[in-house]
C-alpha positions in Angstrom: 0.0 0.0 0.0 1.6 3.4 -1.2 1.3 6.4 1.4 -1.6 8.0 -0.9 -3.5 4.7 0.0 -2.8 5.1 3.7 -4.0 8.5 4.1 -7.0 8.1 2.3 -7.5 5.1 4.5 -6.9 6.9 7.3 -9.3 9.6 6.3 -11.8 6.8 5.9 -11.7 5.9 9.2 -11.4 9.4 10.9 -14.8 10.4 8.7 -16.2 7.2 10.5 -15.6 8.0 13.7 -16.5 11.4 13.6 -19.7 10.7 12.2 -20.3 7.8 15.2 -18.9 10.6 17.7 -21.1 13.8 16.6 -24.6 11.2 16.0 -23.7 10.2 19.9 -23.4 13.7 21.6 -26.9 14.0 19.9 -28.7 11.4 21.3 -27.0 12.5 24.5 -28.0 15.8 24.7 -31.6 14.9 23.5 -31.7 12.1 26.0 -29.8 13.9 29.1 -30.3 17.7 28.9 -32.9 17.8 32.1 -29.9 16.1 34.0 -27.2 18.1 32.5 -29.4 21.5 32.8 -30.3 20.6 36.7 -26.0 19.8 37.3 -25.5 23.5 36.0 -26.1 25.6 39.3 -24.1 23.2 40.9 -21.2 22.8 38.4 -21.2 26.5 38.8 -20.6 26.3 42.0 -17.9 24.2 42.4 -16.3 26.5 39.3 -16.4 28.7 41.6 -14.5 27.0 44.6 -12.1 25.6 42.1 -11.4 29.2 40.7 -10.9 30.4 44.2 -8.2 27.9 45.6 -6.1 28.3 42.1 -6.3 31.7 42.0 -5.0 32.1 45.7 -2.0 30.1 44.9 0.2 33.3 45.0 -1.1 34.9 48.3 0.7 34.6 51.3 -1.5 35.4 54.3 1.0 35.9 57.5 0.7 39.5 58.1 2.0 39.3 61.4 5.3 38.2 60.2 5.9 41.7 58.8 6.3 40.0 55.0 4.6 41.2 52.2 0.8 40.2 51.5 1.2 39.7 47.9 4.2 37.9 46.5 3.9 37.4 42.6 4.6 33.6 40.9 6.4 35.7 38.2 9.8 38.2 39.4 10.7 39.3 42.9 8.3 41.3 45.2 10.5 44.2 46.6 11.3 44.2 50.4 12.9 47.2 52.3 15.5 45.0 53.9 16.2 43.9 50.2 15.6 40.0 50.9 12.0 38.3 51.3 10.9 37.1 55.0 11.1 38.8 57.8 13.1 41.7 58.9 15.0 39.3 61.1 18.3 37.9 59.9 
């Protein structure tokens, strides 16, 4: 089989399967959409949640420790004493 075969072969199957997959997330939908439509206020939800613990990755919340509040993932937050962490040495 010469690679002009293959790919055409290959296409075959791809059309195939595409077909199959777009026919199934049809009869999903048609057949599903009350239970996917009542999981959305609580997908949104745990979006939400999920949202708030990655986007909190970067905050550092010891205040009382005289460091910054806010050190970014990208670069060097500046410190008066020219090093991060406490004042003490």
């Amino acid at each position: 089989m010469n690679p002009h075969e293959q790919h055409r072969t290959n296409a075959v199957y791809w059309g195939g399967f595409l077909v199959f997959l777009s026919i199934s997330v049809v009869f999903l939908w048609t057949e599903h959409r009350a239970h996917l439509l009542g999981a959305l206020p609580y997908a949104l939800v745990l979006i939400c949640l999920l949202m708030h613990f990655l986007m909190h990755r970067g905050h550092r919340h010891d205040y009382a420790a005289g460091t910054p509040a806010f050190i970014p993932r990208f670069g060097r937050h500046s410190h008066p004493e020219g090093q991060h962490g406490s004042a003490r040495a």
